[in-house]
C-alpha positions as CSV (number, residue, x, y, z in Angstrom):
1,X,-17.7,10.0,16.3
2,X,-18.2,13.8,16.6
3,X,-21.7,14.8,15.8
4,X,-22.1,18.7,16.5
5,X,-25.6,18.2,15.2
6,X,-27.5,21.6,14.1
7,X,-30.6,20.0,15.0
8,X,-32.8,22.9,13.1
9,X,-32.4,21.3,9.9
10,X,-34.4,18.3,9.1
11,X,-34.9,16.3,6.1
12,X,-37.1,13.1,5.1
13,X,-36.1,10.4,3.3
14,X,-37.6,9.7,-0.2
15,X,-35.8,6.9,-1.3
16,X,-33.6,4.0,-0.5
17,X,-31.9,2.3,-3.4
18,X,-29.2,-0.2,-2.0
19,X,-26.9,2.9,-0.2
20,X,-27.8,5.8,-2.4
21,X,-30.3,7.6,-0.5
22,X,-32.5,10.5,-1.7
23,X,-33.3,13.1,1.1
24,X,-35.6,16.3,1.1
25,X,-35.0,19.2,3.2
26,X,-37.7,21.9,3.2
27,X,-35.4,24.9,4.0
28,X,-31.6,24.8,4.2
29,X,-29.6,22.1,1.6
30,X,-26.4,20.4,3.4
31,X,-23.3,21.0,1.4
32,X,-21.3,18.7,-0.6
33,X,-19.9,15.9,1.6
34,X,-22.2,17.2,4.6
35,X,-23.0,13.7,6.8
36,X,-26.3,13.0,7.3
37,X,-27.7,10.9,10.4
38,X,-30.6,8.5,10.2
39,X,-32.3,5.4,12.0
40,X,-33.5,4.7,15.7
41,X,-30.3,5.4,17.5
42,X,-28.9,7.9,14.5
43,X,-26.7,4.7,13.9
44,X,-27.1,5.1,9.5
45,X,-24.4,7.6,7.9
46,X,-24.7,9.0,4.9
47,X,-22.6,11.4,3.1
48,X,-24.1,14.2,0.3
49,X,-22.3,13.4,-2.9
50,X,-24.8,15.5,-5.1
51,X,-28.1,18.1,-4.9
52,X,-30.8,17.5,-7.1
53,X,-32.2,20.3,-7.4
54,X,-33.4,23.1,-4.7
55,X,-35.0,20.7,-2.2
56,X,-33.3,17.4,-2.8
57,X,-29.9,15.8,-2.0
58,X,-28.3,12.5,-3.2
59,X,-26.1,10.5,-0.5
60,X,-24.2,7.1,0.1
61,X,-24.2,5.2,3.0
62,X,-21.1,4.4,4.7
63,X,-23.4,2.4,6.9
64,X,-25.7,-0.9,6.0
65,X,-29.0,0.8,5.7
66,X,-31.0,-2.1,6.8
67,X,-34.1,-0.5,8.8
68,X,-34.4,3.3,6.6
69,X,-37.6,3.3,5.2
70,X,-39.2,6.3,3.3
71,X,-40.3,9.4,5.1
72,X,-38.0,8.3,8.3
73,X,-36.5,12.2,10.0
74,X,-32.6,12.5,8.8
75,X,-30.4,15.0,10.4
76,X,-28.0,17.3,9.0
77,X,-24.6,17.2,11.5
78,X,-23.7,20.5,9.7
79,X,-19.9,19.1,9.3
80,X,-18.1,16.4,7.1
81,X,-16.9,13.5,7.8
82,X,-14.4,13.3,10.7
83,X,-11.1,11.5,11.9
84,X,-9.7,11.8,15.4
85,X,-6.1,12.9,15.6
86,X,-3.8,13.2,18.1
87,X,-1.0,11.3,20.4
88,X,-3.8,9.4,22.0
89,X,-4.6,7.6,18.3
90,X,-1.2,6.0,18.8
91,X,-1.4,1.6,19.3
92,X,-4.9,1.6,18.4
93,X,-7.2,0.1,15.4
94,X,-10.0,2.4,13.9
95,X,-12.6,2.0,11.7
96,X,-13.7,4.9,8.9
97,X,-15.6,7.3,11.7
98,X,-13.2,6.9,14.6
99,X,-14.5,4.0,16.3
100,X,-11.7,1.9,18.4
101,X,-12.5,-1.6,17.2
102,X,-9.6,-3.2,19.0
103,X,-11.7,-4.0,21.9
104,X,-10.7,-1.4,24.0
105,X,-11.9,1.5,25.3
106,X,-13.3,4.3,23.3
107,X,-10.1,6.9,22.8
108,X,-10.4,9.9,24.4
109,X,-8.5,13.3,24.5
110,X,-8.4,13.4,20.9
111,X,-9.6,16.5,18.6
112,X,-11.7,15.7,15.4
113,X,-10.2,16.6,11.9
114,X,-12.4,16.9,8.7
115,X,-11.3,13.9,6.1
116,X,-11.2,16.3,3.3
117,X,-8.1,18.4,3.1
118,X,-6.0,19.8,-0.1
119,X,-2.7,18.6,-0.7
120,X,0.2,20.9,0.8
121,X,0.8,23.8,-2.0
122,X,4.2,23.5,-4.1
123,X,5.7,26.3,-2.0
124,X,6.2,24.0,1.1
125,X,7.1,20.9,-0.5
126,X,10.3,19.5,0.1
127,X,12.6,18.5,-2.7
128,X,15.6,16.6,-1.0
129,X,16.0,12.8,-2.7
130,X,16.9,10.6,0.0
131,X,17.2,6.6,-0.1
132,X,15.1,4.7,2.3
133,X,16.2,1.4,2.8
134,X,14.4,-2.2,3.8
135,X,16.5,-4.5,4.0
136,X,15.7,-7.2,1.8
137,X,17.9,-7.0,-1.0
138,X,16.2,-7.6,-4.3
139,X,14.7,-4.3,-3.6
140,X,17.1,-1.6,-2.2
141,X,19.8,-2.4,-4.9
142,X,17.4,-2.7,-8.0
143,X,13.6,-0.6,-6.9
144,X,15.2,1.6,-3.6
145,X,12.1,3.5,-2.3
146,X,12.5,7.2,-2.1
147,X,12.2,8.7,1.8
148,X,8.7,10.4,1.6
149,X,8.3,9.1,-2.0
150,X,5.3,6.7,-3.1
151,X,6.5,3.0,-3.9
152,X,3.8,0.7,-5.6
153,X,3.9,-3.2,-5.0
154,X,2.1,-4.2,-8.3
155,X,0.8,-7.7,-8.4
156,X,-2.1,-10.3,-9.2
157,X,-4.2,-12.6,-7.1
158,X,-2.0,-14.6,-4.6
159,X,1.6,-13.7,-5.5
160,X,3.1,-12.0,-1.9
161,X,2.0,-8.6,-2.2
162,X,0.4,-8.1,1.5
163,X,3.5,-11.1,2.9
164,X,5.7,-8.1,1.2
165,X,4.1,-5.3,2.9
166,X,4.0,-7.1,6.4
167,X,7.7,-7.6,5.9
168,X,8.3,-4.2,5.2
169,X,6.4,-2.8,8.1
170,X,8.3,-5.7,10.1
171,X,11.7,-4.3,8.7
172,X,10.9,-0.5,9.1
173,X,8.7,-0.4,12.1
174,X,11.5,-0.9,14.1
175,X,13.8,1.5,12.9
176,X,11.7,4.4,11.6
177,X,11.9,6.8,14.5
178,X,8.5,8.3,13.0
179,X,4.7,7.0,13.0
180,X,3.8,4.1,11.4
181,X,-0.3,4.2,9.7
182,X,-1.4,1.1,8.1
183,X,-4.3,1.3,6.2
184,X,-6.6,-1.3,5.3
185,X,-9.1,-0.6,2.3
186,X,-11.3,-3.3,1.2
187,X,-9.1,-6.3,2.4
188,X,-9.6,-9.8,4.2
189,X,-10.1,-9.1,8.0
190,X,-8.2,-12.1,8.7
191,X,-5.1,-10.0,7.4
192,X,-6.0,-7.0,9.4
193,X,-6.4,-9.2,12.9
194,X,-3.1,-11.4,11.9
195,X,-1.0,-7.8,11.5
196,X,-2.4,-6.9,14.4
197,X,-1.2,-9.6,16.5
198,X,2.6,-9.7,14.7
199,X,3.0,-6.3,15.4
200,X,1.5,-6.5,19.1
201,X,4.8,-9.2,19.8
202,X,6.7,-7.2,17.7
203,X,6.7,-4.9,19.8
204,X,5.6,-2.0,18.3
205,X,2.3,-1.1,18.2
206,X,2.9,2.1,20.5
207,X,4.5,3.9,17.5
208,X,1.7,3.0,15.0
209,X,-2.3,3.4,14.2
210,X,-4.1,1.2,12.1
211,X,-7.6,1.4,10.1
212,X,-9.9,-0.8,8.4
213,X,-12.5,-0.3,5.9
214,X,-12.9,-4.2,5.2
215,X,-14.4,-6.1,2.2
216,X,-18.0,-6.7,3.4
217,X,-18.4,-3.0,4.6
218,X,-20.7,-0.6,2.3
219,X,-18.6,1.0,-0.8
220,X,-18.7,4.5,1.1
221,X,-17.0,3.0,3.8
222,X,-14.2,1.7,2.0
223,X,-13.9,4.8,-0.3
224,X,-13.3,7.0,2.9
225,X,-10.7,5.3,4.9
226,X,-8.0,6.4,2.8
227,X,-8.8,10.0,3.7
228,X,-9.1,9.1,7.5
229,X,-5.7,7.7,7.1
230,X,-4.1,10.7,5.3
231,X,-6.1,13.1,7.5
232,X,-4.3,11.4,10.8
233,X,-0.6,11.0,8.8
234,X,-1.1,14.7,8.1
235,X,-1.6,16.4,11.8
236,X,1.6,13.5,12.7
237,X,3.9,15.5,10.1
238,X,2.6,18.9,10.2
239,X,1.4,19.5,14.1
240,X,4.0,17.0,15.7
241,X,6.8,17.3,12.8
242,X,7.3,14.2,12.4
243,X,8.4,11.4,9.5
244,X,5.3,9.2,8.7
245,X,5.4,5.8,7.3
246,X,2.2,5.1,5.3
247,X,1.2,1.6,4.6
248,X,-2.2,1.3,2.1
249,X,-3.4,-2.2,1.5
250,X,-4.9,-1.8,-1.2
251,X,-5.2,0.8,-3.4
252,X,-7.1,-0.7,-6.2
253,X,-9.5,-1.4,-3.8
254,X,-10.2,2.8,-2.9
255,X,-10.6,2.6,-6.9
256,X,-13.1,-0.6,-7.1
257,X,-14.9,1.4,-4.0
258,X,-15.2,5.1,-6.4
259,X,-16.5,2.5,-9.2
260,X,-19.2,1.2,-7.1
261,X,-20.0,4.8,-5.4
262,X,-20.1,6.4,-9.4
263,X,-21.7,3.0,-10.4
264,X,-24.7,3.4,-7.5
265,X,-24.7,7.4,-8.6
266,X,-25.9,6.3,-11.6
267,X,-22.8,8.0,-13.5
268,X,-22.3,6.6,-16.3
269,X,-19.3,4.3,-17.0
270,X,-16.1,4.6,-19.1
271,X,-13.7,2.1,-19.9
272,X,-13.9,-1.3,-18.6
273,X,-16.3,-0.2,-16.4
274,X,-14.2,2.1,-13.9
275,X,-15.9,5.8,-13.0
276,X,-15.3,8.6,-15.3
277,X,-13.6,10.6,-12.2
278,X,-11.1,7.9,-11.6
279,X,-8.2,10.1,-12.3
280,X,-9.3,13.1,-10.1
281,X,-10.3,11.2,-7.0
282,X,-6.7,8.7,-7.3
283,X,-5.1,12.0,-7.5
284,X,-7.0,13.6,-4.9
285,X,-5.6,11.2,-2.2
286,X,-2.0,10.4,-3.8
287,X,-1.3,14.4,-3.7
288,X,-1.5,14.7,0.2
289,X,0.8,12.0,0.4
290,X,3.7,14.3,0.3
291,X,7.1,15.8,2.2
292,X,6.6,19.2,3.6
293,X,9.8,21.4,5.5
294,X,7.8,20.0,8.8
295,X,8.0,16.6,7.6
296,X,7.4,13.5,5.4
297,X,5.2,10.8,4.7
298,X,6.5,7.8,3.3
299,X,4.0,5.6,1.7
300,X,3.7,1.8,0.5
301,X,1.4,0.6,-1.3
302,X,-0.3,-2.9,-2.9
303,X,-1.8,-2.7,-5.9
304,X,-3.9,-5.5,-7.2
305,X,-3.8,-6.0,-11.3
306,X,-7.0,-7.3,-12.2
307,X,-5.9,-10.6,-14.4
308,X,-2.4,-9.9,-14.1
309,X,-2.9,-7.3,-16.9
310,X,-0.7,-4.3,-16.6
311,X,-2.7,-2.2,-18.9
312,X,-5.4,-1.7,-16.7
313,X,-6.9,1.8,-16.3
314,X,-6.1,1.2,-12.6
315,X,-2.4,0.1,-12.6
316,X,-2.0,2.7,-15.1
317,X,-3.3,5.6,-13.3
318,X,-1.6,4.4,-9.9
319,X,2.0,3.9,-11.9
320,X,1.9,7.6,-12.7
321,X,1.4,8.7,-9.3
322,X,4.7,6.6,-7.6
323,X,8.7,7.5,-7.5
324,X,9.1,3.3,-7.0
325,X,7.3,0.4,-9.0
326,X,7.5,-3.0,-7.5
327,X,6.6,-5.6,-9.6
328,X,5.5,-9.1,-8.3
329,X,5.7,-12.2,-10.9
330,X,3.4,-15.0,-11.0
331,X,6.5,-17.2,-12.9
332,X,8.8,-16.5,-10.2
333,X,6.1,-17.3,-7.8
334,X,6.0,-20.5,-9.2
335,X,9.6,-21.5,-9.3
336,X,9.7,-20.4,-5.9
337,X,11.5,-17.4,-6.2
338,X,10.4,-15.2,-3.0
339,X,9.9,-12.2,-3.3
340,X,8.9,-12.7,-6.0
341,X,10.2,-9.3,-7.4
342,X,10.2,-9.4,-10.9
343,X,13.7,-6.9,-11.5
344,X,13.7,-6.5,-15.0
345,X,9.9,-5.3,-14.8
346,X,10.6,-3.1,-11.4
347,X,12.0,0.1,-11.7
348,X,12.6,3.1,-9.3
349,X,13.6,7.1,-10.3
350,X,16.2,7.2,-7.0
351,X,17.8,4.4,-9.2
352,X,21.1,7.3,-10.6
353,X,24.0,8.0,-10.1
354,X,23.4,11.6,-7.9
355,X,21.0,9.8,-5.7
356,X,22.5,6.0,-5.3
357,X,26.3,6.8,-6.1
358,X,28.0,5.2,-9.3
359,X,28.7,1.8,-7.9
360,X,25.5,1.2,-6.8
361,X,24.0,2.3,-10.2
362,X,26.6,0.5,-11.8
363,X,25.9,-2.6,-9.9
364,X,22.5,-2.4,-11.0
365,X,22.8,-1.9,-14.7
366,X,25.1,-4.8,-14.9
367,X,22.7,-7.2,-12.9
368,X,19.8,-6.2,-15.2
369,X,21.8,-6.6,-18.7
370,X,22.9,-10.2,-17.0
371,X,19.2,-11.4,-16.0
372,X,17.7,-9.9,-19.5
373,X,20.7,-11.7,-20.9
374,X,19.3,-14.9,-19.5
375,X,16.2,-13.8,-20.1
376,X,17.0,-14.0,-24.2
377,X,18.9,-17.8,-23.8
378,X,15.7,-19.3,-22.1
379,X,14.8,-20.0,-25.5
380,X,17.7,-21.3,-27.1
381,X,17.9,-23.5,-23.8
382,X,14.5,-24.9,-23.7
383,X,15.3,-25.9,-27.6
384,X,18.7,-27.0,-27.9
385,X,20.0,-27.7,-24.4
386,X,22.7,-25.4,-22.3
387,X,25.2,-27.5,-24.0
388,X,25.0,-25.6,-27.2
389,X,25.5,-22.3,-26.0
390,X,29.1,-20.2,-26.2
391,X,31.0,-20.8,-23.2
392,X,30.3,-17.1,-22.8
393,X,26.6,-17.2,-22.6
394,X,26.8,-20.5,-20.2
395,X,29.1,-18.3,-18.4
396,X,26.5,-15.5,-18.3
397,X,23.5,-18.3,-17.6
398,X,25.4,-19.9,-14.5
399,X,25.9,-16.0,-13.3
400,X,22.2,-15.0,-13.6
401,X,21.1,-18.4,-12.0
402,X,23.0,-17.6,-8.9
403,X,21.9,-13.5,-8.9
404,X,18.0,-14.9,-8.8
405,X,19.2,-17.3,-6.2
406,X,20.9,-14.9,-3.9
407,X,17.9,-12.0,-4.3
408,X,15.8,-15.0,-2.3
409,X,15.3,-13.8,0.9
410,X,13.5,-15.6,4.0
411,X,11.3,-13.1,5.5
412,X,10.8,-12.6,9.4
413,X,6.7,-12.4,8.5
414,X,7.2,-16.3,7.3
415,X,9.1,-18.1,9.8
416,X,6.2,-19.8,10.5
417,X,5.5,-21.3,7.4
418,X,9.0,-22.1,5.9
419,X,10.8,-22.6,8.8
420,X,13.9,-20.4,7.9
421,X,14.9,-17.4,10.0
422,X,14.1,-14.0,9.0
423,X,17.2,-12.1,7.9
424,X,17.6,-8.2,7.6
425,X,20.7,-7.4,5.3
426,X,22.3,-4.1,4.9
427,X,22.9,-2.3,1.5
428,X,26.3,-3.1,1.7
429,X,26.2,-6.6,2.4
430,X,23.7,-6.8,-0.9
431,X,25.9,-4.9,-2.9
432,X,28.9,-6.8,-2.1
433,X,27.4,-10.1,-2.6
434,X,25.9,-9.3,-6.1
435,X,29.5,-7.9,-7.0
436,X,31.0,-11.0,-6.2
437,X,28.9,-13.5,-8.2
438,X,29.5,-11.3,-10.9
439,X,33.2,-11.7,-10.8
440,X,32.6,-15.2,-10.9
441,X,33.6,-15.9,-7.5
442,X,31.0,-18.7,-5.8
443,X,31.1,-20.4,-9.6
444,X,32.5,-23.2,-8.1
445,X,29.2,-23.8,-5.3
446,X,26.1,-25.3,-6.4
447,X,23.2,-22.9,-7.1
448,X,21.6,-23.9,-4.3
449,X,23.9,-22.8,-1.2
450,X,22.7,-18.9,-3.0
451,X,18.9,-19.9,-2.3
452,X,17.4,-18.1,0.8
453,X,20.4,-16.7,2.9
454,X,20.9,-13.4,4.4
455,X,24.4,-12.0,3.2
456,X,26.7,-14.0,0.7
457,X,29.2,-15.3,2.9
458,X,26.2,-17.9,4.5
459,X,26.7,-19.3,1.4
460,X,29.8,-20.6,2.6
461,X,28.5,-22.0,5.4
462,X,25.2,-23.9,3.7
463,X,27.8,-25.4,0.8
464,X,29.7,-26.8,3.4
465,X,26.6,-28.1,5.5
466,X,25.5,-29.7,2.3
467,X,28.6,-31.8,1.5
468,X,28.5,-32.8,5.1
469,X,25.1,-34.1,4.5
């Protein structure tokens, strides 16, 4: 990492509770978000959050701080926190300050960007609505994500949200002509070293830059990482002009990181625990992501709902923030409906008639109003049997069965686990297929030929493989 160290000013530790650490400095005060260097080798971080009063400052550690001890010498580095930017960034895996931890060599040839930068102003944002699409079916025709919008996939424990990301990146890698940033915050470092390897024999790694701030690193580490990210997305769009795809996994976690940062501040707590500044500092990093006449930055994000509970202060405050919602069910999970998109629950603002055209939009509405149709007979089904329905609402049952069906999709990212082959399919193909279930045309094939294929006509083609059988 950079450290342009102004050496002159010197401070002592006073005290060390967990990673807030209390400094005094007998002359000169650091600034707000000034980093502070510490230890044998310099090797402890810590970044000014707060001054006491005239001689004391209040930091957190991005570092453990196993070793600090009162009265140790800590040195001001005069500068914030740093990322490195630049075409040499490209392929490789960071952590928070910079560090290649891909096991290769240190990167070089790269300038050094402070992580704190204000959103681009109003005047040079870009208002063009574009559709970006992904492929997989369930969500270009009912959530399609806005080029160098914000799409949310909301979801609890265990339901597909990062197997939906990885798909995504899988699907878009390869055809976005732009930079790809994935950004790990808080997550499993098993998923960071599997994504790593997928997209090494993917093929594609020299068009994207990846960084981790895992679970078991210290809460400043993990409430940083998002900035790092942004800071390199921004110098891609605005120095190279360039479309950036943006890939945050996961943003609850930058919010559980704040909560522990406020909670170790000693701020005190509003409701359900989270920080009183929640809204600023989720708004602080969602307001660079944004499309400027140089360029865009597209971003995706997972969004873990504590307990399934979509009233949570987090999902509520990260909902506000996104032009695409993505909803993952737990029931559809469980019938093993994948992805398991809930559609009646997703919802996306591209989703009119201006942006989509008036079939598509069209297509849509009809598809909802059938699966909320459905939705309604579960009930009278579970009770009284499909038999004593109107042959219209079986007709409109049978319909919906085969649309949830058909938005199945075998993912690329999966292969290994179901054994089915990935499949990419067009708008067109999606649109076409849902049109024709709902004219009642593959009423005659069992539900089942709809499950997991590509575009509708392999339905053909796995009807007749199952009579053969």
């Amino acid at each position: 990492m950079n450290t342009e160290a102004s050496s002159s000013n010197c401070g002592v530790v006073v005290s060390v509770r967990g990673s807030v650490v209390d400094v005094r400095f007998a002359s000169r005060l650091p600034q707000i978000y000034s980093v502070l260097r510490a230890g044998p080798d310099k090797q402890i971080v810590i970044e000014v959050l707060a001054q006491q009063d005239a001689h004391h400052v209040r930091g957190i550690a991005l570092t453990p701080t196993q070793g600090l001890a009162r009265g140790m010498i800590v040195e001001d580095t005069g500068g914030p926190l740093k990322a490195p930017v630049g075409k040499a960034v490209l392929s490789r895996m960071f952590d928070v300050f910079g560090n290649a931890i891909d096991r290769e060599p240190a990167v070089s040839g790269v300038k050094w960007r402070s992580v704190h930068n204000a959103p681009p102003p109003l005047m040079r944002r870009s208002t063009r609505s574009e559709v970006f699409e992904t492929g997989i079916k369930v969500i270009d025709i009912l959530a399609p994500l806005e080029r160098g919008g914000k799409a949310g996939l909301f979801g609890g424990a265990g339901v597909g949200k990062t197997v939906l990301l990885t798909e995504m990146i899988n699907n878009m890698v390869g055809q976005n002509a732009g930079v790809s940033i994935f950004c790990g915050i808080g997550e499993r470092c098993r998923e960071g070293e599997e994504l790593y390897d997928a997209m090494k024999q993917a093929g594609v790694l020299p068009n994207m830059v990846m960084l981790f701030g895992q679970m078991n690193e210290p809460p400043g580490a993990r409430f940083r990482v998002g900035h790092a990210a942004l800071t390199m997305a921004e110098y891609f769009r605005d120095e190279e002009h360039r479309d950036v795809l943006l890939l945050v996994d996961n943003i609850f976690r930058f919010i559980q990181a704040g909560m522990e940062v406020s909670g170790l501040m000693g701020q005190m707590p509003s409701r359900l625990g989270y920080q009183p500044t929640m809204g600023t500092e989720l708004s602080g990093l969602q307001e660079r992501i944004a499309n400027t006449d140089t360029g865009a930055i597209t971003s995706i994000q997972a969004v873990y709902v504590p307990a399934d509970d979509f009233t949570d202060p987090a999902a509520v405050h990260t909902f506000s923030h996104l032009s695409a919602s993505i909803v993952l069910s737990r029931k559809r999970a469980s019938e093993g409906l994948f992805p398991a998109v809930d559609p009646l629950q997703s919802s996306s603002k591209m989703a009119t008639p201006g942006v989509v055209g008036e079939r598509h939009y069209r297509l849509a509405r009809e598809i909802r109003r059938t699966l909320a149709q459905y939705d309604e007979l579960k009930d009278i089904i579970a009770m009284l049997g499909l038999e004593q329905l109107s042959p219209e609402d079986r007709n409109v049952v049978a319909r919906a069965r085969r649309l949830e069906r058909f938005l199945t999709q075998p993912f690329f990212t999966t292969e290994q686990f179901t054994g089915l082959t990935g499949k990419l399919v067009s708008l067109e193909d999606a649109l076409n297929g849902c049109e024709r279930i709902l004219r009642d045309e593959f009423k005659d094939y069992p539900e089942s030929a709809l499950y997991m294929i590509g575009a509708i006509d392999e339905a053909k083609t796995s009807s007749q493989s199952e009579h053969a059988i």
